[in-house]
C-alpha atoms as an extended CHARMM CRD file, in Angstrom:
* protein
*
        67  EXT
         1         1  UNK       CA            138.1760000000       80.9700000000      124.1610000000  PROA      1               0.0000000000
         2         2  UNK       CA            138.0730000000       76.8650000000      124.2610000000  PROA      2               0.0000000000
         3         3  UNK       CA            140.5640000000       75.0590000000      122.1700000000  PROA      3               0.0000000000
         4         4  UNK       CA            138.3720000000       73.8450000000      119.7840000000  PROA      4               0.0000000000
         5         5  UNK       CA            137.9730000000       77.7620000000      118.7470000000  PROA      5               0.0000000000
         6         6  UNK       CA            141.5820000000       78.2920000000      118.8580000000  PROA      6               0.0000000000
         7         7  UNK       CA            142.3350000000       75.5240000000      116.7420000000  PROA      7               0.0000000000
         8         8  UNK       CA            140.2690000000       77.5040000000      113.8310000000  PROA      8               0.0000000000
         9         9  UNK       CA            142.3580000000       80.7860000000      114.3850000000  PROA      9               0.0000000000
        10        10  UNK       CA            146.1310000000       80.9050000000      112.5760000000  PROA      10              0.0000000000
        11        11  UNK       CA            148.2550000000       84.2090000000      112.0930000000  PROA      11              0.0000000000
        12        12  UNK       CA            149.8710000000       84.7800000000      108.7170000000  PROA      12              0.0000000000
        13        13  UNK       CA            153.2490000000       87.0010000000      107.7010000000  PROA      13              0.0000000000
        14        14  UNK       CA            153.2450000000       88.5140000000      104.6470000000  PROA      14              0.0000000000
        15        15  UNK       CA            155.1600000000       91.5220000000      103.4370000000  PROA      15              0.0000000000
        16        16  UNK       CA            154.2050000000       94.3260000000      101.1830000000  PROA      16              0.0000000000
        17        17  UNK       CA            155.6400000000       97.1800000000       98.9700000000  PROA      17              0.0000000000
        18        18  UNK       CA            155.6390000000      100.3640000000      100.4850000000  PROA      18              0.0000000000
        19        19  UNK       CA            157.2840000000      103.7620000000       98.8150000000  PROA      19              0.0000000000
        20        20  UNK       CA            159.9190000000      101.8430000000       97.4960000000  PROA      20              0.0000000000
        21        21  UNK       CA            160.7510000000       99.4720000000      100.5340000000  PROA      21              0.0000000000
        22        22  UNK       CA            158.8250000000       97.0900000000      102.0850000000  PROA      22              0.0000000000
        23        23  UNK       CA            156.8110000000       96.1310000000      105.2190000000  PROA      23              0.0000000000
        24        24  UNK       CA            155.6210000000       93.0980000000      107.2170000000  PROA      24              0.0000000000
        25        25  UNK       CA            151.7030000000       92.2820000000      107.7380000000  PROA      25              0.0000000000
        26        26  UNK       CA            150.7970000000       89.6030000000      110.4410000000  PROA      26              0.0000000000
        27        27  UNK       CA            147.0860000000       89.0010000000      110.3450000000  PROA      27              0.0000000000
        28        28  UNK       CA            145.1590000000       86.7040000000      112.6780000000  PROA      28              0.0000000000
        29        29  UNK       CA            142.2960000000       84.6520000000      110.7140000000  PROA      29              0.0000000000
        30        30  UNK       CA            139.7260000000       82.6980000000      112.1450000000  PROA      30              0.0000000000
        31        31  UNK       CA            138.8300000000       80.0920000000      109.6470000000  PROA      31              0.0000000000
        32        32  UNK       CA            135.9810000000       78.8640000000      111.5890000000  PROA      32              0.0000000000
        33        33  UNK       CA            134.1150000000       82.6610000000      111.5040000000  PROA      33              0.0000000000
        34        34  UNK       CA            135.2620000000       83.2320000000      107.9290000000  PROA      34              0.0000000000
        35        35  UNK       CA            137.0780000000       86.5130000000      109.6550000000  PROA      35              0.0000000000
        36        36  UNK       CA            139.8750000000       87.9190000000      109.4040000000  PROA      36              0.0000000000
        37        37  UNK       CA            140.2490000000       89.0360000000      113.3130000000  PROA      37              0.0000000000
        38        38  UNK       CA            143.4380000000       91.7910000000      113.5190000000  PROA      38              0.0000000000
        39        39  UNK       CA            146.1500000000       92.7900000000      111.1930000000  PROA      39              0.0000000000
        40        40  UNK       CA            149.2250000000       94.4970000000      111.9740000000  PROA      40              0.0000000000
        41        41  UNK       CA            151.1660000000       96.3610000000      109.4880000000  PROA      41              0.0000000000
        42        42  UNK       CA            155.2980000000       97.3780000000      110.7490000000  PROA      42              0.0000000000
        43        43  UNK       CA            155.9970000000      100.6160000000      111.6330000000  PROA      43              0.0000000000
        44        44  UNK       CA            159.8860000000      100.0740000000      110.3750000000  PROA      44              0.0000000000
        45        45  UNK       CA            160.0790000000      100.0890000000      106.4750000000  PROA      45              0.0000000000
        46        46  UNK       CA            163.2940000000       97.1750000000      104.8340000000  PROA      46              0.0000000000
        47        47  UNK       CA            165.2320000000       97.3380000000      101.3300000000  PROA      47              0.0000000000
        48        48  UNK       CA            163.9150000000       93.3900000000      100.5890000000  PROA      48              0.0000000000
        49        49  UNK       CA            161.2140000000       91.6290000000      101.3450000000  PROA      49              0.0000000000
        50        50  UNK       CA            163.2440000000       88.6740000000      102.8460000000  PROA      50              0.0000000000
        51        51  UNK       CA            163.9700000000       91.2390000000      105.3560000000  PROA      51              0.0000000000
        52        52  UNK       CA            160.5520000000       91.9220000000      106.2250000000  PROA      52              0.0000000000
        53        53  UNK       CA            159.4040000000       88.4960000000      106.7250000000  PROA      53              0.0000000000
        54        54  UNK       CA            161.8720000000       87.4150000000      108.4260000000  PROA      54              0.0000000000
        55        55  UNK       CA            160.9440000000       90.2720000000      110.8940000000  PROA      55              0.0000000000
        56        56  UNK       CA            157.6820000000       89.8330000000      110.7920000000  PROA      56              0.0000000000
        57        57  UNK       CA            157.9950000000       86.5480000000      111.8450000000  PROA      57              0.0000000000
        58        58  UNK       CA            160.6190000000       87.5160000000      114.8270000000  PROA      58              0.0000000000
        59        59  UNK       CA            157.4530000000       89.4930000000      115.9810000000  PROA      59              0.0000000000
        60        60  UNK       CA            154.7680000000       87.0620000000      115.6510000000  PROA      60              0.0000000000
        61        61  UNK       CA            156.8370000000       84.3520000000      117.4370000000  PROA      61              0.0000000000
        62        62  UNK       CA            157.6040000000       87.0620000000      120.6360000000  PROA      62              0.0000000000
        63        63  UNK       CA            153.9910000000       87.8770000000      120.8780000000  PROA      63              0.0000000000
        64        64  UNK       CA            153.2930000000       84.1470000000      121.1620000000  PROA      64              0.0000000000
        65        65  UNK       CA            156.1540000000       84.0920000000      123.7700000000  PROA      65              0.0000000000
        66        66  UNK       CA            153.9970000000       86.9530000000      125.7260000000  PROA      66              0.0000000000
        67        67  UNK       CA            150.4900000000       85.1010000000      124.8690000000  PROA      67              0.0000000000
């Protein structure tokens, strides 16, 4: 993958509602393919959504640590 294609390509945290609790979504979009390229959806549920982003975000930032 050259730069140039990386530069299109950003991953995104959101949470949503699920049964009552929430969960974090990281998805990888590649703005310069008009794709979305891989989500992820959390396996652990949290009472808030704060909760969720905040680790959702803890997750995105170790898999860039592994990249």
């Amino acid at each position: 993958m050259t730069s140039e294609t990386r530069s299109q390509l950003k991953a995104f945290v959101q949470t949503a509602p699920q049964a009552g609790r929430y969960v974090w979504v990281i998805a990888l979009v590649d703005f310069g393919a008009q794709q979305i390229r891989r989500t992820m959806v959390s396996d652990d549920t949290f009472t808030t959504a704060d909760a969720a982003r905040v680790a959702g975000e803890a997750e995105l930032k170790a898999m860039a640590a592994d990249h």
